[in-house]
C-alpha positions in Angstrom: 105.8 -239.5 -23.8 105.6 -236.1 -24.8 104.7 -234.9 -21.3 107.7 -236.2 -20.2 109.6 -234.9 -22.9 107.7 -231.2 -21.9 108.4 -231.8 -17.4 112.0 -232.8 -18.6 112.8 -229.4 -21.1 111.0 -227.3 -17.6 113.1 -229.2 -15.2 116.2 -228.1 -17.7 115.0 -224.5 -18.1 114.9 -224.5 -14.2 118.5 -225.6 -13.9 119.2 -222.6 -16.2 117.2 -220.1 -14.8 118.2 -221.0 -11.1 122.1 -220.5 -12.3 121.3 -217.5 -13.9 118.9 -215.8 -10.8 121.3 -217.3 -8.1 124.7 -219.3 -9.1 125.4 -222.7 -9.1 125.7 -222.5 -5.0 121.6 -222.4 -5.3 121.0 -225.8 -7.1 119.4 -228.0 -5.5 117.0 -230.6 -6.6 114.2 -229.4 -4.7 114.6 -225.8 -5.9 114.8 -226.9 -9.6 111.9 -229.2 -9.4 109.6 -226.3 -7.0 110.4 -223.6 -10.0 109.9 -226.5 -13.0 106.2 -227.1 -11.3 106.6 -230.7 -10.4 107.7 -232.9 -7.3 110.9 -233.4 -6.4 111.2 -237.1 -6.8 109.9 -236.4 -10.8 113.6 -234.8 -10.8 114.8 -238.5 -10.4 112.3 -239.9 -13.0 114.3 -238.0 -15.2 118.2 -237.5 -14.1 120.2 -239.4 -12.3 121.8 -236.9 -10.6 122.0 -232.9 -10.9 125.9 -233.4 -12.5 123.8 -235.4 -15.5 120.9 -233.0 -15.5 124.2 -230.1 -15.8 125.8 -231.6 -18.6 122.5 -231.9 -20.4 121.7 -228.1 -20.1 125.4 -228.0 -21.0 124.6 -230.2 -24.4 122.1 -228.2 -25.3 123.6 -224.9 -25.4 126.6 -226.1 -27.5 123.3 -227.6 -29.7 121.6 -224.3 -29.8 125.2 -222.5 -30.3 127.4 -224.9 -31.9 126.1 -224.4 -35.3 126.4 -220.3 -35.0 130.4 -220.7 -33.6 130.9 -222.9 -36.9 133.4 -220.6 -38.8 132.5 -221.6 -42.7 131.4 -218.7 -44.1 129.2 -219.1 -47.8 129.9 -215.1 -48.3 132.2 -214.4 -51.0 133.7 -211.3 -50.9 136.7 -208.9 -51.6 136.4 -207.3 -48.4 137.5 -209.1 -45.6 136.0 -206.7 -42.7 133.2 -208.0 -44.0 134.3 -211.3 -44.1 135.4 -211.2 -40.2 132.3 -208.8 -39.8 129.8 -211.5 -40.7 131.8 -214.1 -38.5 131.4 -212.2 -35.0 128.1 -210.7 -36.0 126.8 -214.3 -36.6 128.4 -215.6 -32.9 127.3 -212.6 -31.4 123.4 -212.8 -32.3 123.5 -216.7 -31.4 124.4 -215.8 -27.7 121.9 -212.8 -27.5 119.3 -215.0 -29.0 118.3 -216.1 -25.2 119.3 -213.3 -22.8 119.4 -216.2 -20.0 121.5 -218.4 -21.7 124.2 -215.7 -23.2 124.5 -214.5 -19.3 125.1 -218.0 -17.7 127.1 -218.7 -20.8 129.9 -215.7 -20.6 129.7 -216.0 -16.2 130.4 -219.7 -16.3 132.5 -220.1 -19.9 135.9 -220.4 -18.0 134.6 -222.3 -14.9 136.3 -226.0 -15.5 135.0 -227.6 -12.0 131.3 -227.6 -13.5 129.7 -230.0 -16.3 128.5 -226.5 -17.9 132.1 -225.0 -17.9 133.7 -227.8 -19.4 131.6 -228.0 -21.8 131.1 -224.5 -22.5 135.5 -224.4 -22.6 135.4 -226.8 -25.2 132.6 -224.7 -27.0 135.1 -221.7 -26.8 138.2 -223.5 -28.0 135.8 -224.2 -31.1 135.0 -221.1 -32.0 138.8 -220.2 -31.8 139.9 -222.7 -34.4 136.6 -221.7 -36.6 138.0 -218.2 -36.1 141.8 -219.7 -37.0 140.2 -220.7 -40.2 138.4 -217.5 -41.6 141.9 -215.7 -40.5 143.5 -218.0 -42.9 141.0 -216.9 -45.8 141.3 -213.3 -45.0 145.3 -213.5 -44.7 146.3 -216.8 -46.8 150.1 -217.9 -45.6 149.5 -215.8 -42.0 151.8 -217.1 -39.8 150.5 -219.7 -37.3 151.4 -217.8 -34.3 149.7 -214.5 -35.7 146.4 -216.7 -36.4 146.3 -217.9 -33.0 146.4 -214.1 -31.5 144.0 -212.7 -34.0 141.6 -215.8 -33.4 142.0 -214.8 -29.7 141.3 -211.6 -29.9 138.2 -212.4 -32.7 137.0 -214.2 -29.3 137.3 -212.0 -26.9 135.5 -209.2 -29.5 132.2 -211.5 -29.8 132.0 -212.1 -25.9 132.7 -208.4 -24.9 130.5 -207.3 -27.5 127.5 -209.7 -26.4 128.4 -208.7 -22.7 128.3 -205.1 -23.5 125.2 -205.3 -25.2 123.2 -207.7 -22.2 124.6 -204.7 -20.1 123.1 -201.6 -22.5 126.6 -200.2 -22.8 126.6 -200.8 -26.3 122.8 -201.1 -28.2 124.2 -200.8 -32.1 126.2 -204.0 -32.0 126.1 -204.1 -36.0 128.1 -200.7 -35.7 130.7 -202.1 -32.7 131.1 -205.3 -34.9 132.5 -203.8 -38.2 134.7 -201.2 -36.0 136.2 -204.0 -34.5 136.9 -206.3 -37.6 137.9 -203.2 -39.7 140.6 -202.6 -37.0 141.6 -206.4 -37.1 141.8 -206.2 -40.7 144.1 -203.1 -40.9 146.3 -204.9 -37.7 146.6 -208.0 -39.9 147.7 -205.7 -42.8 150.7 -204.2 -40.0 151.4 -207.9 -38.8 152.2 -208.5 -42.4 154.0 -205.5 -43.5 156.1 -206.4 -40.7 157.0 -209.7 -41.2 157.9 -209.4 -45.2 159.7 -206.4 -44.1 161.9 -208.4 -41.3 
């Protein structure tokens, strides 16, 4: 049992590491099974098809992720850069934990014709309504509308900033982090200067 639990976690890792050398256009059963050391009928032993053997590499990247994009945060604090701070910083080290699995993760994150994407989409929208919530503890009584465009953009700062890093543009991504959330605290300080002044 536990060798088949070890050739299935290789033919998985395969799947991953195919997508991530050559793109979803390279997988093939035969190619997954050649680079996981086994036969390729032992792919069949152990999927039923590549589409189930996707959405299993799929499951267990939202595993390995999911608890990382949760948005409770235990800190208590009176500062909330830091409060955002330790939110992105904690996202952003869960991707770059595996450099394989952050860079098929941001390439195929938005692809919704793929087991991986749609999983993966639902995996974002997550993280956007954990964001939602820690928005609503920095800024109690924001404005639904400004929560949604400040979780947005909390998004898009923990995917460039783990993109940025996998590339080398940016190695001190402690330092890009509380940049970022200091200047989406101060914009949620104009949004609601604004809105009690209108």
């Amino acid at each position: 049992q536990m060798n088949k639990e070890r050739t299935r976690r290789r033919l998985l890792q395969a799947i991953l590491k195919t997508i991530h050398r050559q793109g979803h256009s390279a997988l093939t059963t035969g190619r997954v099974a050649q680079l996981a050391g086994v036969a390729q009928p032992t792919f069949y032993v152990h999927f039923r098809s590549m589409d189930q053997a996707l959405e299993e590499v799929a499951e267990s990247v939202v595993q390995e992720l999911g608890p990382s994009f949760d948005a409770k945060i235990a800190a208590q604090t009176d500062r909330p850069a830091d409060l955002l701070q330790e939110a992105v910083l904690r996202c952003i080290r869960a991707l770059l934990r595996d450099r394989k699995v952050a860079e098929v993760f941001l390439c195929n994150r938005r692809d919704q014709t793929s087991a991986l994407g749609t999983r993966w989409v639902s995996l974002t929208a997550s993280l956007r309504e954990g964001m939602k919530e820690i928005l609503t503890q920095v800024r109690p009584g924001i404005a639904p509308e400004e929560a949604a465009l400040h979780a947005e953009l909390l998004v898009g700062v923990v995917f460039s900033l783990a993109e940025a890093h996998l590339d080398g543009r940016l190695p001190d991504i402690d330092r890009a982090t509380s940049v970022a959330c200091r200047a989406m605290v101060a914009s949620l300080g104009t949004t609601s200067s604004v809105a009690d002044a209108a």
